[in-house]
N, C-alpha and C positions, 0 to 999 in steps of 0.2 A: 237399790238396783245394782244389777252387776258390773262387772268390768268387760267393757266394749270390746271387740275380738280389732287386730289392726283392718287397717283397709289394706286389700290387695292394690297391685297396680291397677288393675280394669278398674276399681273405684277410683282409685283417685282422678284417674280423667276422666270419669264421669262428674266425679266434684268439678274439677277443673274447668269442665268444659261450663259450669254453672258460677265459677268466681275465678276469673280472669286473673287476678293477681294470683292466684295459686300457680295458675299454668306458666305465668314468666317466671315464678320461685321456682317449678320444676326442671324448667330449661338452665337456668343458672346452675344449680345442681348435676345437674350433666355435662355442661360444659366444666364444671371446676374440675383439677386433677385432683385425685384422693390423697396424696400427701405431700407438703413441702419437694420430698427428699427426689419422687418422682420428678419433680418438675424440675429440679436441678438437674436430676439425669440429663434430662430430655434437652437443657440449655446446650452442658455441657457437649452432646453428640453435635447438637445443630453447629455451633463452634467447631469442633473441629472440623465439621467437613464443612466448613467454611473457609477454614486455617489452610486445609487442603488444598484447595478453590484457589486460593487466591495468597500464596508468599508475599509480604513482602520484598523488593530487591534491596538490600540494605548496599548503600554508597561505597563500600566497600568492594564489593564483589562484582560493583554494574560497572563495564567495561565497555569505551563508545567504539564500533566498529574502527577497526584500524584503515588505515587508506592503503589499498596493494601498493606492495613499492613495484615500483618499474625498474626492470632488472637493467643493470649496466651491459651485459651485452648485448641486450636486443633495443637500445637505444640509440643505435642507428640505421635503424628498421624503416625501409621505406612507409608513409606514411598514407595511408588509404585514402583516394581523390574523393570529391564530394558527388551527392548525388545529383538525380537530375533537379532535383525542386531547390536546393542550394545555387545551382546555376542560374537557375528560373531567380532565387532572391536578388541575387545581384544585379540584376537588370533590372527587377521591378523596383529594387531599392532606390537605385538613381532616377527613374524615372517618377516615384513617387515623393519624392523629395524635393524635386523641379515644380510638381505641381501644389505641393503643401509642405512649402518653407518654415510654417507656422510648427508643423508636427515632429519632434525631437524624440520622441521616447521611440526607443528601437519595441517595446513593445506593440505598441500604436502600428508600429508599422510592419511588423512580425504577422498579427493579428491581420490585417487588410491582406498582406501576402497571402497567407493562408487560405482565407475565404475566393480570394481573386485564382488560386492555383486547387480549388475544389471544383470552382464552377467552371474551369475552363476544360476545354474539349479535347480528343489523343489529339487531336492533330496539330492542335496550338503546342502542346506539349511536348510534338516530336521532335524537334530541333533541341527541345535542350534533354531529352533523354540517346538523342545520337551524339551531343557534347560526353556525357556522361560514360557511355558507352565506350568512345576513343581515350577517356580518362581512364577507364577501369581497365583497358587493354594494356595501355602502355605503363600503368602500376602493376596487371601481373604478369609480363617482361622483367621488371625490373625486381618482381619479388621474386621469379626464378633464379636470377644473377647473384641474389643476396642468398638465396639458400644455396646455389653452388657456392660461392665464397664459404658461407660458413661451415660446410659439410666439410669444403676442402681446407679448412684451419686457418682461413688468411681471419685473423681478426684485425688486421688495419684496417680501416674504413678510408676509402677516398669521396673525392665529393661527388662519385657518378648519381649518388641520388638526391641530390639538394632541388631539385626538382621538388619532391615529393616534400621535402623534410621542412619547408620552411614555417 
């Protein structure tokens, strides 16, 4: 007999689809890359654009933000009053304090502020947003008086704003 002609592809998965193991050796076969050298290519890209991706900060070079310095001459800079819900603390603070001697943690009580100055209504609120209001007035009075001072070159500071500054 003679020598068989090969199989095309259309046979083979016609074989295939008749001996199951053939058909997983074909897949195998497709998946493999056809040589070592490719596959190293193919590492080596993935890597870099990994490398790319993702530096990284070697201890040397990483540097923690620095803290602004606060300039000596504007450090005697009236100092901005609080709002109205800081007012609102201080009263709820005493008052919740009287009622649970037990609770120490200013978190604890931070936290109940909070929720207690969500649920509360303008109107409960308006008394310490008009506190707040005569604070901010008479802090920008006295921020005008400091930028006349400084425009006009007095850098001695007196104590007209110890008010604000303590």
């Amino acid at each position: 007999m003679g020598k068989k002609a090969p199989k095309s592809k259309k046979s083979l998965s016609a074989s295939a689809s008749v001996n199951g193991t053939s058909r997983i050796a074909e897949k195998k076969k497709l998946l493999r890359p056809k040589s070592p050298e490719k596959m190293k290519m193919t590492t080596r890209q993935t890597t870099r654009a990994s490398e790319k991706q993702k530096k990284p900060i070697s201890p040397k070079k990483f540097k923690a933000n620095p803290k602004k310095k606060i300039k000596k001459d504007g450090s005697n800079t009236p100092k901005k009053p609080p709002t109205a819900f800081f007012f609102f603390l201080e009263d709820f603070r005493k008052a919740y304090q009287e009622q649970n001697p037990d609770v120490k943690s200013m978190r604890d009580i931070g936290k109940a502020c909070g929720e207690k100055w969500k649920i509360m209504s303008y109107e409960e609120k308006v008394q310490y947003y008009d506190i707040a209001t005569e604070k901010r007035a008479e802090f920008e009075e006295v921020m005008a008086e400091y930028k006349k001072k400084q425009e006009s070159g007095e850098d001695q500071e007196s104590d007209d704003y110890s008010e604000f500054n303590e």
